[in-house]
N, C-alpha and C positions, 0 to 999 in steps of 0.2 A: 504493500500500500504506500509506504513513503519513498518508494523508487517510481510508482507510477504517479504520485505528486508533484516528486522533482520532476519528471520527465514533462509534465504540465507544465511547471514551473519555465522551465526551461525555453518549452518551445511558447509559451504566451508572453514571456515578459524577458527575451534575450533583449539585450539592450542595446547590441551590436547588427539587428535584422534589419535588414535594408529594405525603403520603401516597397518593392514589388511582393516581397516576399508576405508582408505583412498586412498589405494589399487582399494578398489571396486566402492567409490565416483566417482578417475578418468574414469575408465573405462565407468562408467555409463554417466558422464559428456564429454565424448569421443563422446559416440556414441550418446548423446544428439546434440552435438554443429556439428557433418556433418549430422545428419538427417535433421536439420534446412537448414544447408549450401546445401546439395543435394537434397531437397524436393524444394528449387527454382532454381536450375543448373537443375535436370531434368524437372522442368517446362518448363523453357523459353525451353529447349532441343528441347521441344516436339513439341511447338509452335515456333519455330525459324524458318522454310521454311515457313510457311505461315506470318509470321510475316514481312518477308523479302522480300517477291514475292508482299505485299500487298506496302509495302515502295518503292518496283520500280514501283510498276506498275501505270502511269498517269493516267488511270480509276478509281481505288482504291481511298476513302477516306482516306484509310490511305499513300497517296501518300507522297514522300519527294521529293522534288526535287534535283538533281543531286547526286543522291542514287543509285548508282549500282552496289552493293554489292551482294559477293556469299556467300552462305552459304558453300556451297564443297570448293571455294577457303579456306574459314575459317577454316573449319574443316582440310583441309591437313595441313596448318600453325600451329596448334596446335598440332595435330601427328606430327610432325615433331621439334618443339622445348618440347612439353612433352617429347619425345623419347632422345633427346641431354641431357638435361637439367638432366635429371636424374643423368649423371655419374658426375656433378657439386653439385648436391643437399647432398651430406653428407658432405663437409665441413663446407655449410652453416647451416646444423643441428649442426656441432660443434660448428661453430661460434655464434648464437643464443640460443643456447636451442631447445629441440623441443615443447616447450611451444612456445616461441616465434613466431618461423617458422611458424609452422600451422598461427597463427596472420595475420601474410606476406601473405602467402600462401590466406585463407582466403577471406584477403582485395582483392585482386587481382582479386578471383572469384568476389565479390561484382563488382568490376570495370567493369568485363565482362559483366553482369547484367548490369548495370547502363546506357552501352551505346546503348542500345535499346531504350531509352528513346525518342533520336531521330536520327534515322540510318544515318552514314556517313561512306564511304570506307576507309578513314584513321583509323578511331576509331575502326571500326567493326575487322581490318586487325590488329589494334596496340595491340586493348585487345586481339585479339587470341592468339598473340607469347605470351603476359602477361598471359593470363589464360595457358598457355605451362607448362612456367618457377612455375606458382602458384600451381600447380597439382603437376608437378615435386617434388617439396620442401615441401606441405603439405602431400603427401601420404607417404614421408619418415620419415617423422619425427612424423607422424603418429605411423605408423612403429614402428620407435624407441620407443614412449611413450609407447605403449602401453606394447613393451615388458620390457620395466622400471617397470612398473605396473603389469605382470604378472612374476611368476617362470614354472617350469615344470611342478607342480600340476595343476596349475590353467592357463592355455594359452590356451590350446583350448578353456576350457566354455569360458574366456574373448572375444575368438574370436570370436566364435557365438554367443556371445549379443550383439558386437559391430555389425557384421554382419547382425544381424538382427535388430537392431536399425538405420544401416544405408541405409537398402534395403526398411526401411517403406518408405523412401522419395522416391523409385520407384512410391511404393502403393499408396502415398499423389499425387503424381504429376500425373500418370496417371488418378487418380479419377477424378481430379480437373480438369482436359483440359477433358475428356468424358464427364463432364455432361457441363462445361460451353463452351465449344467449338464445342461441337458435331455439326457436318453438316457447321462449319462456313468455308467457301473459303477467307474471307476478314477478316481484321480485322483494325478499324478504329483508326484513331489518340488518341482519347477518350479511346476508350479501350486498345490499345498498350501502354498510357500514365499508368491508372490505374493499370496494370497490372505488370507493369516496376517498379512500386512504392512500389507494395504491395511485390514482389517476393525479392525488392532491402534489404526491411523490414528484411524481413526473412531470406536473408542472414547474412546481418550484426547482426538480433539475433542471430543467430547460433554463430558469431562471436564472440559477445560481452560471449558467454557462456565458450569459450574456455581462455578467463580471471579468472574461477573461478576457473581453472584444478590447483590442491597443486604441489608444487616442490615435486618432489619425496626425500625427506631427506637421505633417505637412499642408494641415489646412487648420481654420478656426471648426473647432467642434469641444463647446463647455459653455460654462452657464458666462451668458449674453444679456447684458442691457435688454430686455423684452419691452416687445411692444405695450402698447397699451390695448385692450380690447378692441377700443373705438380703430388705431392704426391700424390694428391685426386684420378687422375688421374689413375696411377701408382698399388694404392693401390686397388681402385675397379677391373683393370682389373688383377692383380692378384687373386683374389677372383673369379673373374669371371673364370677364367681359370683350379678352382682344380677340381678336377674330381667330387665333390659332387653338385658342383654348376652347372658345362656342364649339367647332368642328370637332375638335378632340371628344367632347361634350357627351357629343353622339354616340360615339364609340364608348364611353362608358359607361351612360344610358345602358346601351345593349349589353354590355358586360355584366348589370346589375341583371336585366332580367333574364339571362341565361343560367346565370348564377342560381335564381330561384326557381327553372324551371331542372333541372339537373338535380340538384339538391332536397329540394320538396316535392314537387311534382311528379317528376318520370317515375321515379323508384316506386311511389305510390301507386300508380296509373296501372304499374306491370302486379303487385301486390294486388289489383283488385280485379285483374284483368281471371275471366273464368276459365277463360279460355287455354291458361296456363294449367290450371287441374291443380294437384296435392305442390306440384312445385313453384307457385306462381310467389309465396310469402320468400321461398329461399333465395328467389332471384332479386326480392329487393337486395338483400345481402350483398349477393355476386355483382349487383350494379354499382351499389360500392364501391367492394373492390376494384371493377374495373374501369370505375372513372378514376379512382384514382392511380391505377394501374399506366391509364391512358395520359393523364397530367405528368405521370416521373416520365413517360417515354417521350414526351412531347419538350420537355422542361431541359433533360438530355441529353434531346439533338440539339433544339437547337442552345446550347452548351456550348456542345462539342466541336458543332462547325459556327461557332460566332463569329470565326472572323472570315468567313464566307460573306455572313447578314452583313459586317463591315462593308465590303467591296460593292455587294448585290442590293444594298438596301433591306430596308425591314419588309418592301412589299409582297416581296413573294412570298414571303411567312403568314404577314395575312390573306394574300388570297388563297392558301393552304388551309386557313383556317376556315376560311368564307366555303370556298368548295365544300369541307367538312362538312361544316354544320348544316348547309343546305343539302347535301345530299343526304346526312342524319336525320333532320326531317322531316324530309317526305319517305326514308325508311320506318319512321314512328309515324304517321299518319297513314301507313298502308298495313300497318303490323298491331295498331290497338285502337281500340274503340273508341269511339267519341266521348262517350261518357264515364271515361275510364278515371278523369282525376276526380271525379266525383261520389264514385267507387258506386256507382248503379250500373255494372257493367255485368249482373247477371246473363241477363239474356244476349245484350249486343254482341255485334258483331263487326269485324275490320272488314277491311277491303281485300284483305288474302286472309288464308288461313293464319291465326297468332301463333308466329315461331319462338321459341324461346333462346334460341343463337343469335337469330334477329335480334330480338328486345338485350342482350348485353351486349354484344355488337355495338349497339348504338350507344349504348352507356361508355363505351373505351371509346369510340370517334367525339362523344359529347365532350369527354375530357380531354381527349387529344385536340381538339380545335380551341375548346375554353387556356389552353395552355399556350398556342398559338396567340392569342389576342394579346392576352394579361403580360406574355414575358417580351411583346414589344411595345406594350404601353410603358412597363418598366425601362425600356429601354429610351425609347423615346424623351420621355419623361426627365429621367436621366442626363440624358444626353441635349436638351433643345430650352432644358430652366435648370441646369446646373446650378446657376447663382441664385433661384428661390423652390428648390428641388418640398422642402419641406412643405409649401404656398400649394404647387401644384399637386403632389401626391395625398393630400388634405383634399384639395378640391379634386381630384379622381377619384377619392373614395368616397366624399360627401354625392356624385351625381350617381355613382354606382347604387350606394345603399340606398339612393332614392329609387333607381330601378329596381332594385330588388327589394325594399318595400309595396311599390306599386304591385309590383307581378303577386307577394303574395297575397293581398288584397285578393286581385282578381281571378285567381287561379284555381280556388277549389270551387268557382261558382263558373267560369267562363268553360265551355266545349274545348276537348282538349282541341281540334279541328281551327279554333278560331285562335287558339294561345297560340300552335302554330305555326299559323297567317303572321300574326303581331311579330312573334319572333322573327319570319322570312324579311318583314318589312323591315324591320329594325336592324337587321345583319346586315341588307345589303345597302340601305344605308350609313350605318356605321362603318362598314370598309370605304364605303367612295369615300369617307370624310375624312377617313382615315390616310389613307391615298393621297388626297390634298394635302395635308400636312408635311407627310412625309415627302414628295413629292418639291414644298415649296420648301423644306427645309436642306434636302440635297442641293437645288437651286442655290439657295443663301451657300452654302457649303463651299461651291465653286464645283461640283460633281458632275451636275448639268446647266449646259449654258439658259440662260434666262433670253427669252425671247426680246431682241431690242426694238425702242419705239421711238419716235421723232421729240424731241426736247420740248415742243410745244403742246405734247399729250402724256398722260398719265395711263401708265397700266396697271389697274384693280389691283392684280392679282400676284405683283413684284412683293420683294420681303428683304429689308434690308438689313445684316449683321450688325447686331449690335455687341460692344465691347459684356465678357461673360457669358457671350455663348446665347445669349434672349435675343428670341425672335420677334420681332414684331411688323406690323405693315407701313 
């Protein structure tokens, strides 16, 4: 134990490690410390309706008494102060570090976690706004670190390792509830106790890991003269408002609600689906797995060949994605019933016969294109608000959670048929917009020439480098 200490010791805090090296430590130690942190956030996730239907119900062993807590109430509490709390979270990344923050951020999840222990309505309601405000501030300063730690060479591969280092915790957490929960309706005081302990664990290791992440020496990153509210305020939704960022907009839009349609939705839709027989509940399981299966292969490649995306642009990666998901689709509009998120899908019927290769199939392309989008908005992101990386990745998650607020609204009332529709519409505009962005910022770059115009006209759609890498028109 105290030779694998020193050897920690060693390689975290050598004092003689040259920037590149330590460059890749973080990243690596990034995407270490939220696989831990999200490999027990997606557990309980998974197990939280039953966890908590087992806690109200007086039959139940795991009964509490004076326990009558929602889970939907929970979750809109959460969308709801994530989504606020965002345009608040870059001061506090100034104010802190974004070492720090994630810390905060962190603890917060752990708390969430913790109060499962023994379910109460104040505590379940209190740590929801707390897990809000923790998500909020650790996904920005997330954000921020890592584009600390990466340049323009190296931001996409960082993104897809962190990406795919933080999607195994899909992969961990649905394994683990499939095989030890499969078929269970109840779960008892004994096992919600052990369970609450072990997950609490593995949060706070994730935690404890984001103490060995090095100051970045070669840039400002610690606690900062912060803004005021009103500036913080002020200044994101200027950002918000240039014309690079409205387009970006879109594209995160659609990330939100694919997000909710993947995670809430599909898995459900195949669970209710009849047409599956005895095996239709295990395949929520396997969809799991295999989105998140589909997220580390996606996250991987494009890793591994990032500095291909260097040379090629981020386009082809999204229109990788775009194909994806539109062929996903209309493979899940030919293979489940209409009325499948709704779960009255007794009688219905699809438009072919319901394959069950089919319906996971789709769940590894859903993750494999959601993996596509997310690690070059990171990149992007990254790469195009270097100098307000905290500003923007704050407003990527604020318009996202909005999407993915909306969609769950409308999604166990809407035809799977017409959620769809909304999705196709919203894909293929999210990539044109995306495209434009990218597109005018290779332009700015000097990568492709800018079409010239007479000195006495203006062209819209020019974009001129400004000193720090910000774009604007």
């Amino acid at each position: 134990m105290m030779r694998l200490a020193r050897w920690i010791h060693n390689i975290c805090f050598h004092p003689t490690m040259d920037v590149t090296t330590t460059k890749n430590l973080n990243v690596a130690l990034l995407g270490l410390a939220f696989m831990l942190i999200f490999t027990a956030f997606q557990t309980m996730g998974n197990i939280q309706t039953t966890l908590l239907q087992s806690a109200a119900n007086p039959d139940s062993s795991g009964f509490v008494p004076g326990f009558h807590g929602s889970g939907y109430t929970s979750l809109a509490i959460i969308y709801a102060v994530f989504a606020t709390a965002n345009w608040v979270s870059p001061p506090v990344v100034a104010w802190l570090g974004s070492r720090l923050t994630m810390v905060v951020g962190a603890l917060l999840y752990a708390v969430f976690i913790a109060q499962f222990y023994w379910p109460n309505d104040i505590l379940l309601y209190g740590s929801s706004a707390l897990i809000g405000l923790g998500a909020a501030i650790l996904w920005t300063a997330q954000g921020n670190f890592l584009t600390l730690n990466s340049d323009s060479a190296t931001m996409t591969r960082n993104s897809g390792v962190f990406w795919a280092m933080l999607m195994s915790s899909n992969l961990i957490g649905n394994t683990f509830v499939f095989f030890q929960f499969r078929g269970l309706t109840d779960i008892d005081e004994h096992t919600r106790s052990v369970v609450v302990i072990v997950l609490l664990v593995i949060s706070l290791a994730g935690t404890a890991v984001l103490f060995l992440l090095r100051k970045p020496s070669w840039t400002l990153d610690g606690p900062q003269a912060p803004d005021t509210p009103t500036q913080a305020f002020q200044k994101a939704w200027r950002l918000f408002l240039t014309p690079q960022m409205l387009l970006l907009c879109v594209t995160f839009f659609y990330t939100g609600l694919e997000l909710t349609f993947w995670s809430g939705v599909y898995g459900p839709s195949i669970g209710f689906t009849k047409a599956f027989g005895l095996q239709a509940k295990s395949l929520v399981g396997l969809h799991g797995i295999l989105i998140g299966a589909g997220e580390i292969v996606g996250g991987l490649l494009f890793g591994i060949f990032g500095h291909v995306v260097v040379k090629r642009g981020r386009d082809p990666i999204i229109i990788l994605g775009f194909l994806t998901h539109c062929i996903t689709f209309f493979g899940i509009f030919l293979n489940l019933p209409n009325s499948a998120p709704s779960g009255n899908a007794d009688h219905a019927s699809a438009y072919i016969e319901s394959n069950a290769y089919l319906a996971i199939a789709c769940s590894f392309s859903l993750g494999f294109g959601d993996a596509c989008y997310n690690t070059q908005i990171f990149s992007i992101l990254g790469s195009v608000y270097s100098d307000n990386s905290a500003g923007a990745f704050a407003l990527f998650k604020f318009v996202q959670s909005t999407g993915a607020a909306l969609a769950f609204f409308y999604s166990y009332v809407a035809p799977l048929y017409y959620q769809l529709l909304f999705l196709v519409i919203l894909c293929v505009l999210g990539t044109l917009t995306f495209l434009r962005v990218e597109l005018n910022t290779r332009r700015a770059a000097g990568s492709i020439p800018v079409p010239t115009v007479d000195d006495n006209e203006s062209f819209q759609g020019d974009i001129v480098e400004q000193p720090g890498n910000q774009l604007v028109h």
